[in-house]
N, C-alpha and C positions, 0 to 999 in steps of 0.2 A: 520672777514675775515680770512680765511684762512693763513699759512704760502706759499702754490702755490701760490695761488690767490695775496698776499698780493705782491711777487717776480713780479710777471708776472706788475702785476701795474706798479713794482718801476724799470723794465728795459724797459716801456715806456716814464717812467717821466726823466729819466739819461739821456737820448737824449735831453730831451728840455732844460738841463743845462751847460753852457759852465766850471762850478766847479765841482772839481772832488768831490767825496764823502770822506766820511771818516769812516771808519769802524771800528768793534772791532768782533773778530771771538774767539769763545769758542774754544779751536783745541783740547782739552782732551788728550786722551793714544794719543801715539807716534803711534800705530797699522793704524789710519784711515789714515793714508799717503797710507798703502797700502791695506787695507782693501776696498771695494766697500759696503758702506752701507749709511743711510740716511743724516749721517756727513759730507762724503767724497762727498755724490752726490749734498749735498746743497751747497758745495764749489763751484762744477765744476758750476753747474746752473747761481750761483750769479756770476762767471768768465764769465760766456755769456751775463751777463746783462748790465755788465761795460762798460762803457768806456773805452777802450785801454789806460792805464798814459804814462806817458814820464818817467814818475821816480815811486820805491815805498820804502817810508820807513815804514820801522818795528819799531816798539818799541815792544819786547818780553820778558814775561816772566823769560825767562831764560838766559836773557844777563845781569847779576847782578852787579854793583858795589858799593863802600861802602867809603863816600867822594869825590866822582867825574863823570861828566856824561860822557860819551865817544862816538865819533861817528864814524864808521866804513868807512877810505876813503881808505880802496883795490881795486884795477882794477878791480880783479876776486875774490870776498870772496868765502870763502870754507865752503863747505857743514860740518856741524858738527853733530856726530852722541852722542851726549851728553846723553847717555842712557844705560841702559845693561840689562841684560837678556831677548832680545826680538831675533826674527828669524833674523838669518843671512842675510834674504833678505832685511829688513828692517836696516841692516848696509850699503847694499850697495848702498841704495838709493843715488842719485847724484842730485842738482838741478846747472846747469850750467850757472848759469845767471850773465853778469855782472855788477861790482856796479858802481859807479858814483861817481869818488872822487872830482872830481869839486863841485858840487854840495852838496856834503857831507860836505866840508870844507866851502863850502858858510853858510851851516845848524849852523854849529860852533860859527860861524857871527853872523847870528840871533840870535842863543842862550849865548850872548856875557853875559848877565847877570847871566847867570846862567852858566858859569864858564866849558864851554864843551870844551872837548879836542879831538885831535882827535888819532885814531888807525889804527893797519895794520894787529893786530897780532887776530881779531875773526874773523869774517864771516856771516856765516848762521844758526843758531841753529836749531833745529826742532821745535821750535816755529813757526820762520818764512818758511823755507822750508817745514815743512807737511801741512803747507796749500795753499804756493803758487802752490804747483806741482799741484793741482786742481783747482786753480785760473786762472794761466796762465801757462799751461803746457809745452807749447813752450819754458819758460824760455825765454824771448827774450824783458824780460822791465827790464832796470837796477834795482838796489836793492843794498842797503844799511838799516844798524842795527843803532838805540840810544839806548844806553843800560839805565838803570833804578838805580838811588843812592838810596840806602836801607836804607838810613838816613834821608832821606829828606819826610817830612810831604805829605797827598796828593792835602794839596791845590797848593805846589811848584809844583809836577804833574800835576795837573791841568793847571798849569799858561803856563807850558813847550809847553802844546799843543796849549792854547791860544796864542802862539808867533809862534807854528809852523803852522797856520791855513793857513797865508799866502801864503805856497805852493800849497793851493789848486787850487789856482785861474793862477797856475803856470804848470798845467798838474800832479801833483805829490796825487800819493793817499797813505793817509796814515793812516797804519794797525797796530792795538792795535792786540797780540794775547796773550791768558791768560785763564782765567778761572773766573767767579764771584764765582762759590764756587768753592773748590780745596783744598781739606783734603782726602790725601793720606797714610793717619791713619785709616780711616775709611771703605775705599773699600768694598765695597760688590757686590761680580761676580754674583749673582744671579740677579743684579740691580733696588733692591727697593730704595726705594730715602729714607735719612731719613726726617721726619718732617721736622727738623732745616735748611737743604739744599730748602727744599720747599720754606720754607717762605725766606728764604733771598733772594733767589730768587726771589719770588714773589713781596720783598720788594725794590728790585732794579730795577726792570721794574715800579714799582707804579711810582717812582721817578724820572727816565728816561722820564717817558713817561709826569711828569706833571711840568720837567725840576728846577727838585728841586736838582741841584745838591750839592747845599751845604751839604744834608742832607747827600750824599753817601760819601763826605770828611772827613763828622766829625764820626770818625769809631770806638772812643772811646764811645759813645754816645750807640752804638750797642750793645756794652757790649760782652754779653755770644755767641750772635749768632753768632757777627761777629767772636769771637774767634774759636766758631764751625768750624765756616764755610769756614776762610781763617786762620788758626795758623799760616803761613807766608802770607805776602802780595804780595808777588813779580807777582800773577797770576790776582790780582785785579787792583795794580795801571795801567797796559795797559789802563784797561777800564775808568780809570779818565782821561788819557791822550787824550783820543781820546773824551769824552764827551767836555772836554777841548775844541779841537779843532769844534766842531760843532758853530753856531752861532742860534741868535734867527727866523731866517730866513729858516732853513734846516726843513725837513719835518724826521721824525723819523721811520725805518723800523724793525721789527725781521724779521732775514731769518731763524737762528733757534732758538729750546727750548726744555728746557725738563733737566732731571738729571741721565747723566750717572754713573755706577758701585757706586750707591747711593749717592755720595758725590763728583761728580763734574755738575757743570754745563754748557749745551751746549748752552748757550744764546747765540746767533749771534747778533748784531747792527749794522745799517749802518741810518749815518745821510746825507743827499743831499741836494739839494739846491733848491727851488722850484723856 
């Protein structure tokens, strides 16, 4: 099946589920926020196929911390342009959405074993802003960040999402964004993929798809490739947290694929509830 064909299915099947979905979005270069190509237009697509949430939390990439997890309860979290040498248009980008600190500080609650605190002082990264401006462009469903301890194994990841699954069934969708490969050492603008990006690639869909998630936890096990492939991790655990969150009951989607400027990968996932 197609990736159209596969979309067009799973924004028939979304209607007959009163759970929200749970997703995980490759978002790559900072550029496809403003860029119009097949990244940017699989965002906006899979934003029409959704269900409208109440709420959305991020977990990104680039909200890093190191001893502690943190959850974002600002009124109005700020757009954060956590990047440099790109076009000025792409600094002024603004996503105006607000967040939900009730609900953020309830999140805290739930994550009472795992020792979340809460914040005022981040916002929105371009994690999660370059790809909600395609999602829901309106900005008009509240939005809050968890950011991500650099220290903690990925089955604690994992577990974080199994405890936040619970939102879903609460209107709340919640978005893993990152990269499954993401080695920015490597680039190549010409964008041949290397081999080693193929296969881990190829070897994290195998696993996803036949819900062998322990295998994607145990990352030492990977050795070479997974060093290839992610040198830091911060772009890969999104993607355990949101597997996390799935249950044995969710039916499993790609909206995208493929390996941008050689060494990152554009895998999209969205887990629903059938």
């Amino acid at each position: 099946m197609s990736l159209k064909s596969s979309l067009q299915e799973l924004k028939s099947r979304l209607k007959l589920s009163g759970r929200m979905p749970t997703l995980f979005l490759g978002h790559g270069s900072p550029m496809n926020a403003i860029e119009d190509n097949k990244y940017s237009q699989s965002w906006k697509n899979l934003g029409r196929s959704l269900p409208k949430p109440q709420a959305i939390l991020v977990i990104s990439a680039h909200w890093m911390t190191k001893g502690t997890t943190l959850v974002d309860v600002s009124s109005v979290p700020k757009t954060i342009h956590d990047f440099y040498g790109f076009p000025e248009q792409l600094n002024k980008q603004q996503y105006p959405a607000n967040g939900h600190p009730i609900l953020a500080k309830e999140v805290s609650g739930i994550l009472t074993d795992f020792n979340v605190k809460t914040d005022e002082s981040w916002g929105l990264d371009h994690g999660a802003w370059s790809v909600l401006d395609s999602l829901f462009p309106e900005a008009d469903v509240p939005v809050f960040q968890l950011s991500i301890d650099l220290t903690k194994d990925m089955q604690w990841h994992f577990n974080i999402g199994k405890e936040l699954s619970e939102l879903r069934d609460r209107g709340v969708l919640i978005l893993g964004s990152g990269n499954i490969v993401h080695n920015l050492r490597a680039l190549r603008f010409d964008g041949k993929a290397y081999d080693w990006a193929i296969e881990f690639d190829d070897f994290v869909k195998q696993k996803l798809d036949e819900r062998n998630f322990s295998s994607l936890l145990d990352i030492h096990s990977m050795g070479r490739l997974m060093n290839m492939s992610n040198p830091t991790l911060e772009h890969y655990i999104p993607a355990i947290t949101i597997a996390g969150a799935s249950n044995s009951k969710d039916e499993l989607f790609y909206t995208t694929e493929g390996i941008d400027l050689g060494s990152l990968s554009m895998r999209s996932f969205i887990f629903h509830s059938t």
